[in-house]
C-alpha positions in Angstrom: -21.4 32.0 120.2 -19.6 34.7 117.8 -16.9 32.8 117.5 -18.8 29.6 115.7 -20.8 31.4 112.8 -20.3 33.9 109.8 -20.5 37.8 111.9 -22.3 40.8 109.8 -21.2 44.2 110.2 -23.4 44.0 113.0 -21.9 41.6 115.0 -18.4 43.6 114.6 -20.3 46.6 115.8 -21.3 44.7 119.4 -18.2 43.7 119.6 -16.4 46.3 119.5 -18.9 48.0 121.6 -18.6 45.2 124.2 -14.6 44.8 124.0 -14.0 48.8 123.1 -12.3 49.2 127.0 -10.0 45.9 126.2 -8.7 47.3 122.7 -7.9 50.8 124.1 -6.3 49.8 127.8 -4.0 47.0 125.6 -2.6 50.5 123.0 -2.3 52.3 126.0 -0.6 49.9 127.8 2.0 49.5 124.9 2.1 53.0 124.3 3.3 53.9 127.6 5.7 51.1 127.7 7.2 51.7 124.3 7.9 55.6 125.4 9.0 54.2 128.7 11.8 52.1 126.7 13.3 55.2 125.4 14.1 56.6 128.6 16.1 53.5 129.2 18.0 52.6 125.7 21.1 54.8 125.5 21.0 56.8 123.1 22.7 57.6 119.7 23.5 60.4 118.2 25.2 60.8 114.4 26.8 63.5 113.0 27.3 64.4 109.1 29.4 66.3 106.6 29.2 66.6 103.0 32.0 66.0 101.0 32.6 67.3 97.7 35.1 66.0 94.6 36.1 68.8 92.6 38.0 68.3 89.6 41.3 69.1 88.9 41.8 73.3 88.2 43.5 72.9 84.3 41.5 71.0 81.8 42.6 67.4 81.1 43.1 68.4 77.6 46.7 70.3 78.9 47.6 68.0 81.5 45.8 64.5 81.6 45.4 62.8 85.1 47.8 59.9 85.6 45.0 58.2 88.0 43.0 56.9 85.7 41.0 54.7 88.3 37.0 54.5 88.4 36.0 57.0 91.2 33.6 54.9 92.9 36.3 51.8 92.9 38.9 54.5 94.3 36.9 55.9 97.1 35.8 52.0 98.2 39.6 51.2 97.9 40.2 54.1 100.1 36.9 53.4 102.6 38.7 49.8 102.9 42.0 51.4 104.0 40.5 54.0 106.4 38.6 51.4 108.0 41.2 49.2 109.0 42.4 48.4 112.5 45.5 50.5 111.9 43.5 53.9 111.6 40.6 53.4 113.9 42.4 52.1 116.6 44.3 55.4 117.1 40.9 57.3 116.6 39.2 55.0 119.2 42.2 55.4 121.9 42.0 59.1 121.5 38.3 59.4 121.6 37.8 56.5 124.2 35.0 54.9 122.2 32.9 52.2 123.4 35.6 52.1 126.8 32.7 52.0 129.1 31.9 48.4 128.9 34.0 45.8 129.0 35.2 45.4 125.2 38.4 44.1 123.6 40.0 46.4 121.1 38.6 43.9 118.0 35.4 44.4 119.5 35.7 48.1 119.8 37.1 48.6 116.1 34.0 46.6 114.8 31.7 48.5 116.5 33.8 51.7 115.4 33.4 50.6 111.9 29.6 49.4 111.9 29.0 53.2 113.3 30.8 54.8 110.0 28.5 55.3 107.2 29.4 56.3 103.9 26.7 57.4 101.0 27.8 58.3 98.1 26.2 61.3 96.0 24.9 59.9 92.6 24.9 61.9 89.7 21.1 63.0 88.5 21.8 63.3 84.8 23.1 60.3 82.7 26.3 60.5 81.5 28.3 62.3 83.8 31.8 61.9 84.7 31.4 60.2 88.3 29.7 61.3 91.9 29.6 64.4 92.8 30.3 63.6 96.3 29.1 61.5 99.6 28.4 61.6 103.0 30.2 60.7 105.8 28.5 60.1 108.9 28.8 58.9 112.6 27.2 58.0 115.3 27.9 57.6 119.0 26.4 58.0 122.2 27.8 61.6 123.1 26.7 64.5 120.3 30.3 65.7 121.3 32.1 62.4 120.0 29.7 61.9 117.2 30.9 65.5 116.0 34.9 65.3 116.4 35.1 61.5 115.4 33.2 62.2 112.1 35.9 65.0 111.5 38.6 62.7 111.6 37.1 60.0 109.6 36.9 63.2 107.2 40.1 64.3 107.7 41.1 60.7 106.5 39.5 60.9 103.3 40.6 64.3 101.9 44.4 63.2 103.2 44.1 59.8 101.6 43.0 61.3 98.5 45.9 63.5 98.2 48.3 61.2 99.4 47.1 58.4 96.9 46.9 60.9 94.2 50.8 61.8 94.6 51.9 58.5 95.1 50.4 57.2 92.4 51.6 60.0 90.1 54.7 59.8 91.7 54.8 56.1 91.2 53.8 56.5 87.6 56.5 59.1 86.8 59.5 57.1 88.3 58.1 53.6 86.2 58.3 56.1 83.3 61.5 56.9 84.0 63.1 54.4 84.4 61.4 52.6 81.0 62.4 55.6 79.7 66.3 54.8 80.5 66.2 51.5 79.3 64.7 52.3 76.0 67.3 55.2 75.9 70.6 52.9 76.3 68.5 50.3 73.5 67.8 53.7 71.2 72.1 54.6 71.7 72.7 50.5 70.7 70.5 50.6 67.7 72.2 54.5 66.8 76.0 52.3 67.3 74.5 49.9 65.1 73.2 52.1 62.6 76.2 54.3 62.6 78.3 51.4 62.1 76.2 49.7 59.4 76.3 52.9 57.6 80.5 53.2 57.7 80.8 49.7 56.8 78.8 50.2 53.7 79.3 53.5 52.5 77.9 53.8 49.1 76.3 50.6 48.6 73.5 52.5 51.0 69.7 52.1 49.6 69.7 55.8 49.6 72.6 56.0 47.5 71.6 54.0 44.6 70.2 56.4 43.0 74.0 58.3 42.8 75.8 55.4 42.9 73.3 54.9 39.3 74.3 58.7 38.1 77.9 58.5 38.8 78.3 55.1 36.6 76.5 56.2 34.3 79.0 59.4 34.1 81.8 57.5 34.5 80.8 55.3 31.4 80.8 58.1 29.9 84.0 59.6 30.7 85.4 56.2 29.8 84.1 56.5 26.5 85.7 60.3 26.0 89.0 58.9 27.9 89.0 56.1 25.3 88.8 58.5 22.2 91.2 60.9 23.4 93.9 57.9 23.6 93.4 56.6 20.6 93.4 59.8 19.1 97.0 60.4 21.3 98.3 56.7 20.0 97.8 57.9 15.8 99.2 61.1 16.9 102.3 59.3 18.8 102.7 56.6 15.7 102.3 59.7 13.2 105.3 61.8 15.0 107.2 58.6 15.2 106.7 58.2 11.7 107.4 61.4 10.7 110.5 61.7 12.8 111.8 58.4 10.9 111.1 59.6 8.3 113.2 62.7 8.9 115.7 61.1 9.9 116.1 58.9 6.7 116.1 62.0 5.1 119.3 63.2 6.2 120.9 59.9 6.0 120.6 60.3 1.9 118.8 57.1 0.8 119.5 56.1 -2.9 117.2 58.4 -5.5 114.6 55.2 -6.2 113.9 55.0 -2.8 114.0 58.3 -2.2 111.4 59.0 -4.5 108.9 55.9 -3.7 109.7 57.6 0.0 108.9 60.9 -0.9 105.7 60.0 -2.7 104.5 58.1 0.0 105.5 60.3 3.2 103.4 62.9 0.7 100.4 60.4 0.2 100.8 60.1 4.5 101.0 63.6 5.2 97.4 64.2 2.9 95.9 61.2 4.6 97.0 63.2 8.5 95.9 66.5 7.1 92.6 64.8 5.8 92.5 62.9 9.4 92.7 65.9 11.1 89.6 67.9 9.1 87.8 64.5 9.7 88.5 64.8 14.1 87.1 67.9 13.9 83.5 66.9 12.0 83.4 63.2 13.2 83.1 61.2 15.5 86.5 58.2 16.3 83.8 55.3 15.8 82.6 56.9 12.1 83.1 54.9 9.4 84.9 57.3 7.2 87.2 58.2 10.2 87.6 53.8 10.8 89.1 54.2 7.1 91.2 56.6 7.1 92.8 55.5 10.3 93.1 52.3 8.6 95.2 53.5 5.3 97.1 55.8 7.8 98.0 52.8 9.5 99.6 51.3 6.3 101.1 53.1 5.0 103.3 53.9 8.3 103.7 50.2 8.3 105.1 50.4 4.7 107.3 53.3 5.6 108.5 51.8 8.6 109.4 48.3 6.6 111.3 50.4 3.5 114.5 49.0 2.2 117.4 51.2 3.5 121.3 51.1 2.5 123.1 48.9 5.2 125.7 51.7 5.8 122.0 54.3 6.3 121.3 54.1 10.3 119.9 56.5 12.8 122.7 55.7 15.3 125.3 56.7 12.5 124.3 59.9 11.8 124.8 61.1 15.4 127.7 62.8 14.5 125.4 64.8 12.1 123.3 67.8 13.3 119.7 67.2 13.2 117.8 69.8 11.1 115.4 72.2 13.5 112.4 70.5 11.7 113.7 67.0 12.9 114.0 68.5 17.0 110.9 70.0 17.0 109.0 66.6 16.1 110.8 64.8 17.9 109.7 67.5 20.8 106.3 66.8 19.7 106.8 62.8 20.3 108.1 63.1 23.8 105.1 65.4 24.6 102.7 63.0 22.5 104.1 59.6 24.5 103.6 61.5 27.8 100.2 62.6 27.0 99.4 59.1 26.5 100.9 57.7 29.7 98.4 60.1 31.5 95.5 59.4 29.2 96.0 55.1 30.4 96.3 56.5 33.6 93.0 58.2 33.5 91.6 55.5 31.4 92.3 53.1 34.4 91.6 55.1 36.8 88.0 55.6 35.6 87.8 51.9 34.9 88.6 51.0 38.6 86.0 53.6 39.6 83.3 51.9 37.3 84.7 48.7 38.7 84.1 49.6 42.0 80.3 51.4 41.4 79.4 48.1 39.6 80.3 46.1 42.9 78.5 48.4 45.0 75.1 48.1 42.9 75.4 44.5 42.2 75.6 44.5 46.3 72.5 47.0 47.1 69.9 43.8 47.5 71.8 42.1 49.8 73.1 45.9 52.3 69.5 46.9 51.4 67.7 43.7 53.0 70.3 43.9 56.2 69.6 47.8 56.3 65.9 47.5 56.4 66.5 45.0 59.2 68.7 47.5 61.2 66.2 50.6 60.3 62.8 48.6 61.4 64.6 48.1 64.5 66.1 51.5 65.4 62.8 53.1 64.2 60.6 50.9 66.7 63.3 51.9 69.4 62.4 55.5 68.6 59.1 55.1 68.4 58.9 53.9 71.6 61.3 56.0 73.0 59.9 59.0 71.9 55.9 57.6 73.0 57.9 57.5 76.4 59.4 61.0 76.6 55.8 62.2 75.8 54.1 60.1 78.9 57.2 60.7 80.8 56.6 64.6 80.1 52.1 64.4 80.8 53.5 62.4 83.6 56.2 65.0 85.3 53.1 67.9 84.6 50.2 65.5 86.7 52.7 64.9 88.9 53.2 68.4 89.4 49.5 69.5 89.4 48.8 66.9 92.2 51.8 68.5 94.4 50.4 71.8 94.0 46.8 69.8 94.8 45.2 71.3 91.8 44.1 68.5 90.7 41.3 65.9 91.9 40.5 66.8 95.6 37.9 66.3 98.2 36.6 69.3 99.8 34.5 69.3 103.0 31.2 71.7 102.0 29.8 71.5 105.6 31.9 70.9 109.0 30.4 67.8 110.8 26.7 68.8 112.6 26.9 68.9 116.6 23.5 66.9 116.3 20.7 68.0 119.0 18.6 65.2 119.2 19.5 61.9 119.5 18.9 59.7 116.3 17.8 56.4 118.5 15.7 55.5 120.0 13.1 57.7 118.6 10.2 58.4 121.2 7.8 59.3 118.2 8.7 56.1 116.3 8.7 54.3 119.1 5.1 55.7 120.5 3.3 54.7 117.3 4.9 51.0 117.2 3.7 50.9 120.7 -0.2 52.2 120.0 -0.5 50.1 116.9 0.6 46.8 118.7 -1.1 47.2 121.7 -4.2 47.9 119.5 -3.7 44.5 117.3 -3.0 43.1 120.9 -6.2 44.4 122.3 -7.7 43.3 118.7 -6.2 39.7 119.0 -7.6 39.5 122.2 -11.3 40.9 122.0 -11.5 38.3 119.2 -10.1 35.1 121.2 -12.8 36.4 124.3 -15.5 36.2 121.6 -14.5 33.1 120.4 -14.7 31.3 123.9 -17.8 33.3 124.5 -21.2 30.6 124.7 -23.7 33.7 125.3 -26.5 33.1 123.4 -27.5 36.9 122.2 -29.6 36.5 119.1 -32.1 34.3 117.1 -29.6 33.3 115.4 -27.1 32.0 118.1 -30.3 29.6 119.4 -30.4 28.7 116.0 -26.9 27.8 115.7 -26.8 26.2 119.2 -30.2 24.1 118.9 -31.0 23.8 115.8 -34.4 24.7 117.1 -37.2 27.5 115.7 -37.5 30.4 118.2 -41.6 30.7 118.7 -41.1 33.7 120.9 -39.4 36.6 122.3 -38.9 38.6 125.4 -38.2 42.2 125.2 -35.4 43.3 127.1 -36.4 46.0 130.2 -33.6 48.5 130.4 -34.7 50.3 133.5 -35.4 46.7 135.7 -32.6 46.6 137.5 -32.9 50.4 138.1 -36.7 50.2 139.5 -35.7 47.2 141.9 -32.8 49.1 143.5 -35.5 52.2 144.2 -38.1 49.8 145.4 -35.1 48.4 147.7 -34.3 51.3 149.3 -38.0 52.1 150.1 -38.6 49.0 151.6 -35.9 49.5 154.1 -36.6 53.0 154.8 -39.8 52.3 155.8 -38.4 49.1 158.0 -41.4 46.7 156.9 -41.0 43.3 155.9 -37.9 42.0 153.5 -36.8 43.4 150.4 -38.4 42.4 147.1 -36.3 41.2 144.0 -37.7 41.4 140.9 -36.1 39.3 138.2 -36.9 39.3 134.1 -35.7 37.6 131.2 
């Protein structure tokens, strides 16, 4: 009757009083079951090792790492290739795994890979530079296996890692290279260019405007001296002429009128040269005063030069007359004079041609300049880049380096895989406490479903529960009843009188 009404802690108590031998032969009986499993299961047994990631040996400020891959995403990349059929399945024909039963070699290499473990160290302060390491561990059903099998699957990391490592630099330095080629033959195109920009426009250069501005301006200048000395060389040239027609008429005996007009004005010319000549010295050809005099000089050669002369008076006849030494040396003077100006046009053209040619080249700079900027900003980008390349190419060459001498990243077994003693399942302790604490909720489960189904009235309050009826009285309960009869018995029939008495209460 339990079963149908609200229990007190009372009612737990007789309970468990009444079903204490249930409870405890139901953990038992699990107990010794669950222990008895473990003899059966085949066991397991896992090795470990510790592997290490040390950093590479010169500071990454000298030579920077060329693998610049997450470490986590590099060791899962590598876990990924070391598990794959075509590296376990040599590890699981050498070490016979899992040949016993009757397996196909898919099966085998999942089991293979389901048995590898891999737990990686995590750093304990924030903000370090990747793990510190992992685990590798393996288990099988010989400690033997479990030991050399783990060493392999280590073995396979720390030679993955280098190899990766190397390739990749490898692979990085020949990409380099070969960029670096390709921008080499476009840096020796855009040097043609440049060169040949530069020939073709030679002095009309942007750098060059600045001289090509100087040298104008000088040759203005020397135009302007080259100008002044030839005009100074023509008056001298029409002076001499003058003088030496005048020299001439001289000896050819002109009447005394015209002699005389001739004489005062060759006078009045040869004040006006000798004042001319004071005047080059103090002043400059575009003064006024030297303008003026030029100007009456100018006359009054013109006047000479037009004087009346006798019909019979001519140059020509008097060749037959020895000139006077006076008459040769200006006439010396004239020859040298008209030759002096020959090279002073020269000259004069010569510099005019130059300033010619200087103009032309600055009236050109915006146009070379624009097409020169054009040709620059491209051979300067082709440098730039070619030169960012030789440095990569060079960090590149140095990692590469580093990784074949493997100073750089590597994996370093701390601790050779364990030769592990004790199996790692089925373990009997585990095992022994599952067992005791289902086979007591068992026994539990069961001492409650015997109460339930139990109809024993014990108490007031089960006739209560059961009738619905007042209990007017109660019967103590004789613990030693059943002991007194059996004595009694035994009496009776030792003595061998009458039958035996039962005695019965409620």
């Amino acid at each position: 009757m339990l079963g149908h009404r609200e229990l007190t802690i009372a009612d737990y108590a007789g309970i468990l009083k009444r079903r204490l031998w249930l409870i405890l032969a139901s953990a038992v009986v699990l107990l010794v079951a669950s222990v008895g499993i473990t003899y059966i299961i085949p066991p397991r047994y896992e090795s470990q090792t510790l592997v290490l990631i040390e950093r590479q040996s010169v500071p990454e400020d000298y030579v920077k790492p060329v693998v610049g891959q997450d470490l986590d995403a590099r060791l899962a990349s590598m876990k990924e290739q070391i598990l794959s059929r075509s590296r376990l399945e040599p590890i699981i024909t050498k070490f016979k795994l899992y040949a016993s039963a009757n397996y196909t070699m898919d099966d085998r290499v999942d089991l293979t890979r389901k048995a590898i473990k891999i737990n990686t160290i995590h750093p304990e302060t924030r903000g370090s530079n990747g793990m510190p390491g992992f685990f590798v561990a393996f288990d099988a059903s010989d400690p033997l296996t479990a030991q050399q099998v783990c060493g392999e699957i280590t073995s396979l990391f720390v030679s993955e890692n280098l190899t990766a490592r190397e390739q990749s630099a490898e692979g990085t330095t020949d990409f380099l290279k070969q960029q670096l080629d390709d921008a080499k033959r476009n840096l020796d195109d855009q040097d043609a260019k440049l060169a040949a920009f530069q020939q073709k426009n030679f002095g009309r250069l942007p750098d060059q405007q600045s001289s090509n501005s100087n040298t104008l301006q000088a040759l203005t200048t020397q135009l302007g001296a080259a100008t002044d000395s030839l005009s100074r060389i023509q008056q001298n040239v029409t002076f001499l002429d003058a003088m030496v027609q005048q020299q001439a008429r001289d000896l050819q005996g002109s009447d005394s009128t015209a002699g005389a007009v001739e004489d005062e004005r060759k006078k009045e010319l040869k004040d006006l040269l000798a004042q001319k000549q004071e005047m080059d010295l103090q002043l400059t050809p575009d003064h006024p005063d030297e303008i003026e005099i030029a100007r009456k000089i100018a006359d009054l050669q013109a006047k000479i030069a037009h004087a009346p002369v006798k019909a019979s008076v001519s140059v020509p006849s008097v060749a037959n007359k020895a000139d006077s030494p006076q008459l040769q040396q200006l006439r010396a003077q004239l020859v040298a004079a008209q030759q002096s100006m020959v090279i002073a046009k020269r000259d004069q053209a010569q510099i005019q041609d130059k300033i010619r040619s200087y103009e032309a080249r600055i009236e050109s700079s915006p146009e070379v300049d624009e097409e020169y900027k054009k040709i620059t900003r491209d051979h300067e980008t082709a440098l730039q880049f070619y030169n960012s390349l030789l440095t990569k190419m060079n960090e590149s060459s140095m990692a590469t380096a580093l990784e074949r001498r493997q100073q750089g990243e590597q994996f370093r077994v701390m601790d050779a895989p364990n030769l592990p003693d004790e199996p790692k399942f089925p373990n009997r302790l585990m095992f022994g406490g599952g067992g005791l604490v289902a086979g007591l909720f068992v026994g539990l489960l069961l001492a409650a479903l015997l109460e339930y189904r139990d109809t024993t009235l014990r108490t007031e309050q089960d006739v209560w529960v059961f009738t619905k009826l007042p209990v007017l009285a109660t019967i103590s309960t004789v613990d030693d009843l059943a002991k007194t009869n059996k004595k009694t018995s035994r009496e009776k029939h030792s003595s061998g009188s009458g039958k035996p008495i039962s005695a019965a209460g409620d």
